[in-house]
N, C-alpha and C positions, 0 to 999 in steps of 0.2 A: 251165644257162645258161652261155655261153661267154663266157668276159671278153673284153672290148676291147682290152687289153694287158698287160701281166707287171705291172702294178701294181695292175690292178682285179683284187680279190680274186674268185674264182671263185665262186658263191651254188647251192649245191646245196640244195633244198628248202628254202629259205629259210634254209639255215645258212653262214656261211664259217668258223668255226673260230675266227676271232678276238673273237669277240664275246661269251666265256662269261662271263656272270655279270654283263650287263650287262641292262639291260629291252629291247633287242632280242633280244639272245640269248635270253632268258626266255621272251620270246613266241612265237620259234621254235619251241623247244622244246612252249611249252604249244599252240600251232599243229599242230605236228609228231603228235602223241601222242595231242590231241582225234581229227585226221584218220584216224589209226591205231587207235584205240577203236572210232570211227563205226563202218569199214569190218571191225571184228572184233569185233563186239561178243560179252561175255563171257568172250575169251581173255585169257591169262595175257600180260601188255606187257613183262615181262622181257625177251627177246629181242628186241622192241622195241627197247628204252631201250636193250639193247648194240648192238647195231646200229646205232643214232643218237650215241653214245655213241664208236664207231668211227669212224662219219663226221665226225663232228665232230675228232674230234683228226687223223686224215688232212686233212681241210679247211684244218683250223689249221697245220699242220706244212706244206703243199702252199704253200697262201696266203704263207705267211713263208720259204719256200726259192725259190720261182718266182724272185721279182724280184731276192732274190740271189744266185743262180746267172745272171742276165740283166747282172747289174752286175759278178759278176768275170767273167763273158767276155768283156763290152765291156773291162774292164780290163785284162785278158790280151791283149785284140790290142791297145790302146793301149801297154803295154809291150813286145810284139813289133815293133812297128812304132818306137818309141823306138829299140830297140837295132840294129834296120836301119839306123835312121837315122846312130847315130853308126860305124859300118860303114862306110855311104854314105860319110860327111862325112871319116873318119880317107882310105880310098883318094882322095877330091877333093883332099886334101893333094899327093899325089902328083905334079898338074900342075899348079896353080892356080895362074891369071896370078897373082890378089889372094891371095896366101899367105895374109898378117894377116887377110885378109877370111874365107877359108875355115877357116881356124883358128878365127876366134871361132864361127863354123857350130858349130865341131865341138864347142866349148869347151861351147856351147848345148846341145845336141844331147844330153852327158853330162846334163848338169845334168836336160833333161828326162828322159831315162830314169832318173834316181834317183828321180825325183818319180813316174814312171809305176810305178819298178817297189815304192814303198811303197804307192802307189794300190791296187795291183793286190792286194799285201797284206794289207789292211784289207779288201778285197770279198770275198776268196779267205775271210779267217780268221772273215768274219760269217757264210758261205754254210757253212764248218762247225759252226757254234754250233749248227745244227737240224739233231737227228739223221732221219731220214726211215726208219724201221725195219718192216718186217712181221715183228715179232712174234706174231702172233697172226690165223687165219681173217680175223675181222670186217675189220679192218683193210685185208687184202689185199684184201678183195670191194669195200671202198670204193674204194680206189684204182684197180682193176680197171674200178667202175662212172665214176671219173671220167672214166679213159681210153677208156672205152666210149659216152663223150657227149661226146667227138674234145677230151679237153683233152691240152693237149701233156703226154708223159712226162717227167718229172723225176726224177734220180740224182742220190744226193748227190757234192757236189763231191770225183772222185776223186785219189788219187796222196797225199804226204807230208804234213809239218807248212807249213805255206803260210809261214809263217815263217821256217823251216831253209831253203826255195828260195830267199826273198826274199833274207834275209842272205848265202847264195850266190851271186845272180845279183848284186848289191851288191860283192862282195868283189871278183868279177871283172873286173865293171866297174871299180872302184877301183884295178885289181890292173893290167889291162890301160892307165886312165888315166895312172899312175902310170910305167910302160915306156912310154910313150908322152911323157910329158910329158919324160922323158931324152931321148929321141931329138930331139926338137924343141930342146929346149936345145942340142943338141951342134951342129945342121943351125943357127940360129942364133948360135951363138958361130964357126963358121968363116962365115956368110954374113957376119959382120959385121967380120971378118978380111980377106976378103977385097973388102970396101966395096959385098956385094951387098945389105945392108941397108942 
């Protein structure tokens, strides 16, 4: 069954992954297994029970990576779109009838990219807490078969510590506001010199 969006858990044979050890979960399972009896009757349900056993943690691991890996890419382009912005805002300096006016623009502009770029973060370092591994056959065949019943494919979130970026792109930002804030002092202490403020 195809979900409606990155937040509606995906329901493969009546399981999502999330639900173990709860009385849906339970009934899944005892649902799942009667169904699988029925149709084999007398065979040995080991291979069964790993195979369901497979799916279900692929489910569970699929179910809690989707939606955030969908929240740090919104993330990630709200923070790339941030630090365009103060880009944008630093060069409008350049002619702006309303200096002061543009200047607070730009003043804004950092403030939101610090915010966008701890945002981004927090999404970035939840989407690695769920490791998404094929370990092992079963597992692969699951994920295989999810992708095989047109659900979108999911990696885990790749490249460094989402954190080490962060504090990076922070720094610079800091780093660049900071040279910046010099320069605008010095362009204000001669405008004011010379009575253009």
């Amino acid at each position: 069954m195809m979900s409606a969006d990155l937040n509606t858990p995906v329901i493969v044979e009546g399981f999502t992954g999330l639900d173990e050890g709860t009385p849906a979960g339970d009934a899944a399972w005892t649902t799942a297994l009667a169904r699988w009896r029925t149709a084999n009757p007398g065979t040995d349900d080991r291979g069964e029970i790993l195979r369901l056993v497979a799916l279900t943690d692929v489910l569970g691991r699929y179910n809690r990576l989707r939606p955030r890996l969908a929240a740090e890419k919104e993330a990630r382009a709200t923070r790339d779109e941030a630090l365009a912005e103060v880009e944008t805002c630093w060069q409008a300096l350049r002619s702006a009838q309303a200096w002061l006016a543009a200047h607070h623009r730009y003043v804004i502009a950092v403030d939101s990219a610090k915010a966008a770029i701890r945002e981004w973060r927090e999404r970035a370092l939840a989407a690695k807490e769920i490791p998404f591994l094929w370990d092992a056959p079963n597992r692969k065949a699951a994920y295989d078969g999810l992708i095989a019943d047109g659900h979108p494919e999911v990696e885990p979130l790749s490249g460094g510590n989402p954190a080490v970026e962060a504090d990076r792109l922070l720094a610079e930002l800091e780093q660049a506001e900071a040279h910046r804030g010099g320069l605008v002092a010095k362009t204000v202490a001669i405008a004011s010199r010379v009575g253009a403020v």
